[in-house]
C-alpha positions, 0 to 999 in steps of 0.5 A: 773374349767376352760372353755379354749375352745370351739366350740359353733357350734357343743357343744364341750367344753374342761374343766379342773380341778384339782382333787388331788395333782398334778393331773388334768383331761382333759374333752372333753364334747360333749353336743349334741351327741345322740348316742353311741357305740351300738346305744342306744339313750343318753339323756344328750350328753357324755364326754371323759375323759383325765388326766395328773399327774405331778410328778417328772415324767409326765403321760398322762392317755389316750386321747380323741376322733378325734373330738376334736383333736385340742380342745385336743391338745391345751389344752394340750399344755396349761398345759404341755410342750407335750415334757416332758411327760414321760410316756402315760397309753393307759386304752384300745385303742378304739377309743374314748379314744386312738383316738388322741395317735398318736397326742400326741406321735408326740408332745411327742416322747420320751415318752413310752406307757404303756399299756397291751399286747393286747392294745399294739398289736392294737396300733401297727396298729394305730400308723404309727410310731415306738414308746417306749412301755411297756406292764404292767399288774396287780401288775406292778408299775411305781414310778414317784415321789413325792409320786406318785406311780401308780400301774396297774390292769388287768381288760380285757373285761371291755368291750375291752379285752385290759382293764387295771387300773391305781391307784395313791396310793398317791391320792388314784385315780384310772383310770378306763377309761370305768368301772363306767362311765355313758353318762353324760355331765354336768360341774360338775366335780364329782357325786354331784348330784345322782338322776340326774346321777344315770338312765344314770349310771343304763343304762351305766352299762346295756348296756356296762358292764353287760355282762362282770360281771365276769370280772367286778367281778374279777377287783372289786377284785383287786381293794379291794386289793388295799386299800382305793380308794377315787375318781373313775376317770373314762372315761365318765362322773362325776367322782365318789367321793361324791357317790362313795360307793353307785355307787360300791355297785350298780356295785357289786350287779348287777353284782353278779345279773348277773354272778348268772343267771340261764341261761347264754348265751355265746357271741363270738365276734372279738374285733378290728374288723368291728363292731363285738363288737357294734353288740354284745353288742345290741344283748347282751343287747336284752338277758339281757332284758329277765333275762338272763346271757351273758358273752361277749368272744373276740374269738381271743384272748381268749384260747381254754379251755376259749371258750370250758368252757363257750361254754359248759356250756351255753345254747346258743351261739351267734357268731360275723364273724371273719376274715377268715383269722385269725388262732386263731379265726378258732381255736377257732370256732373249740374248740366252735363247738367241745363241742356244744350241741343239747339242746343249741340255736345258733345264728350268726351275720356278723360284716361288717369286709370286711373279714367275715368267712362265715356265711352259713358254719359255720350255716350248722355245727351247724345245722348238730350238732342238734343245734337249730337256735334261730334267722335268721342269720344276715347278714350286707351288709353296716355299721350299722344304728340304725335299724340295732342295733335294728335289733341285740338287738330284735334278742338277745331277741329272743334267751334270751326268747328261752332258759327261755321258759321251765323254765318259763313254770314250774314257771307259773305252780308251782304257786297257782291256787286260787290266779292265778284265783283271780288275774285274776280278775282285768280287764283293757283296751287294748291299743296300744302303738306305738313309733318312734325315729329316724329310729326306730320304735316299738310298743306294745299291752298294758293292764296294764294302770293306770291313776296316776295324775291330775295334770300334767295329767299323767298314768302309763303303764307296761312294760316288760322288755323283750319287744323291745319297752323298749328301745324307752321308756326311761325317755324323750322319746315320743310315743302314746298309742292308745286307742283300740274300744270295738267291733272293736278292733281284727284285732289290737289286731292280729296285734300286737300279731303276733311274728315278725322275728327281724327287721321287721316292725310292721306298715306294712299294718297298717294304721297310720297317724303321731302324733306331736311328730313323732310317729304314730297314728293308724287310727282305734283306738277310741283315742290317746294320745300323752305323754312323760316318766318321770319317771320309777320305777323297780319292778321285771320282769317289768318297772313301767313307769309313763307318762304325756299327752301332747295331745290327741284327741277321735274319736267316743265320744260315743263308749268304750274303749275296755276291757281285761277280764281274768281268770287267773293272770300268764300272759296278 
């Protein structure tokens, strides 16, 4: 592997290496980014991934982000004479892997695009000039010689609805440009070292690639169709090989998890268009955290009876604005009113696209239907911050939670009383935890606290996975735990229940002070701590975190820690 550029100011490398006969990737590594597509936080930077295959022909499999354009374009030229590329694969055209095309086809005008029909009709409005393109879909083949033949595989909605693969049957590579990837910036080239990815890996496919398991399910397929496939070279990250059977099998089992869910949620978004699809992915990521299915629709290029079935059979339906001036996704909205329901939940969500459909006309038809409103609509007057995603995904657990509460009611029910009573025994202390990264901020009234170690000092804390503070306590994340005071303790503890329109902030009329390490100290707990999440561990409706404590302090020596007594087991 050779470094052949690099910019020290911003951590942006571009590394090369060869992966197989004839074949090598370009990796634009971007070591400091802490944020990504729907705004969750990256603890390890990211990478783009770029590969050339040189055979009798030359292919280019996309590009990179702008941000590395002249790294990109110098590198390039260093490997190949940009003029004799033959052909360019566009996977899809979000910008991240289609941001420099128009670059490349400047250096290389007689190549072609290959790519599918959808992707090629956005790169019509990317690229200024005209330029040779084909569409490919599943099946289609392009031989390039010495041994080199290079079939594709639809795979749309992974996430774009313009996805496609590429595989090499000579070197038995497939292209997978965002399926399989993981935000990991590391100058090892492939999965060598598992427990090192596999969290980032775990949370790559939640957030991007879990509403779409079908889909994912269907390209998973097409991909066993294709015979043996020895290395994944996917568009962000390691690329799998070393672990490439147990990272499959991990796609496969949380998607037939997903696809297989009780409930399912239809999310109807415009893809290319303002920030319909960032949005509808914090809002789907909210919904997963209370268990229950999405499927992610592109409203604009979807056909009728695609939005009617999904729409029918979902018991809520979410809806990103479109363009008031697009004919297909007013057809669309008219197939998805026309089979909604009274039992259904609804929800909508601007996209900030400049060209918005009206939110209130379209609510007031839902609303006239019998359709209930699971949260306020979400208007978006300026480009979304963090706050504003968090806005999205708190809303999505709102609607999730909605349409499980019958259905949770009955399990609690069916349960046995006797074990329910004795389990209820087991007391613990109340606390709060509280958090901030940035412009976010969230807390959470907590019982299920434990200390877990001495040496470092350390406890466990559960964790639903329905709560919102989730995401602020990943694996490197801070946050405080407020010990509560026994008889001083119920003005918090009200607090903190209160159901909170999403968005909202919980610190409002709370006094708070701030702790080292950014988040907030509540001022009438009897103790604090500072701590950081190390690990966590996964156990069926909860997130078993494991932290270590970095600082603390007792306000009143002699008082007690506040104590949760209970007679039942079957909820907090």
């Amino acid at each position: 592997m050779v470094a052949v550029a690099e910019n020290v100011q911003h951590r942006l490398t571009v590394q090369t290496v060869e992966i197989a006969p004839n074949t090598t990737a370009i990796r634009c590594l971007d070591w400091d980014r802490d944020r990504f597509d729907i705004e969750f936080g990256l603890q390890n930077g990211t990478t783009y991934n770029s590969y050339l295959i040189r055979g009798e022909q030359t292919v280019l499999i996309d590009t990179s982000h702008q941000k590395f354009r002249q790294l990109y374009l110098d590198t390039l030229k260093g490997l190949v004479n940009p003029k004799t590329i033959d052909y360019i694969i566009v996977s899809h055209t979000e910008p991240d892997h289609s941001g420099l095309v128009e670059d490349v086809l400047q250096l290389a005008p007689r190549a072609t695009v290959l790519a599918s029909k959808i992707a090629l009709q956005f790169l019509e409005g990317l690229v200024h000039d005209p330029f040779s393109k084909r569409i490919v879909k599943s099946g289609d083949r392009i031989d390039i010689g010495k041994g080199h033949e290079i079939e594709f595989v639809s795979a749309p909605n992974l996430h774009w609805p313009d996805t496609i693969f590429s595989f090499d049957r000579k070197t038995q590579t497939i292209y997978t440009c965002d399926a399989f990837g993981m935000h990991f910036c590391d100058d090892r080239t492939f999965d060598e070292d598992l427990e090192a990815i596999e969290a980032d890996f775990r949370f790559y496919y939640d957030c991007l690639m879990g509403p779409n398991a079908r889909s994912l399910l269907n390209a998973m397929k097409r991909m066993g169709e294709l015979g043996k496939i020895k290395i994944i070279a996917n568009g962000h990250g390691p690329l799998l090989y070393h672990h490439l059977d147990i990272l499959t099998e991990c796609y496969q089992s949380w998607s037939q998890r997903q696809a297989t869910a009780q409930t399912t949620v239809g999310l109807f978004y415009a893809s290319d268009y303002g920030y319909s699809d960032r949005l509808g992915q914090a809002i789907s990521e909210g919904i997963q955290k209370t268990g229950v299915g999405v499927e992610m629709l592109d409203i604009n290029t979807a056909e009728a009876q695609e939005i009617q079935e999904l729409a029918g059979r979902a018991a809520g339906i979410i809806i990103g604005m479109p363009p008031s001036t697009s004919v297909a996704a007013q057809a669309g909205i008219s197939s998805l009113i026309s089979v909604a329901k009274d039992k259904q939940f609804f929800g909508l969500f601007e996209c900030f696209g400049g060209d918005d459909e009206p939110v209130d006309t379209l609510r007031r038809k839902f609303l006239d239907s019998g359709v209930k409103e699971a949260f306020p609509a979400i208007r978006i007057k300026q480009a979304p911050t963090a706050s504003t995603y968090q806005l999205c995904a708190e809303a999505g657990t709102d609607l999730g939670q909605a349409v499980t509460r019958e259905r949770n009611i009955k399990q609690i029910k069916a349960l046995d009383v006797n074990m329910e009573k004795a389990l209820g025994r087991i007391s613990n202390g109340l606390y709060i935890v509280t958090t901030k990264k940035g412009d976010i901020s969230s807390a959470m009234l907590a019982s299920w606290v434990s200390q877990a170690s001495l040496q470092p000092l350390g406890f466990t804390i559960a964790v639903a996975k329905d709560r919102a503070i989730d995401a602020l306590m990943q694996v490197g994340d801070r946050f405080v735990l407020n010990v509560l005071e026994e008889g001083n303790y119920q003005e918090l503890k009200k607090h903190f229940l209160k159901r909170l329109h999403p968005g909202a902030d919980r610190f409002a009329g709370v006094k708070t002070q701030t702790a080292k390490n950014g988040s907030p100290i509540l001022t009438d707990a009897l103790a604090y701590m500072e701590c950081e999440v190390q690990s966590s561990l996964e156990c069926s409706d909860h997130w078993i975190v494991y932290c270590t404590v970095q600082d603390g302090r007792v306000s009143k020596p002699d008082a007690l820690t506040a104590v949760r007594h209970r007679k039942v087991g079957n909820y907090y």
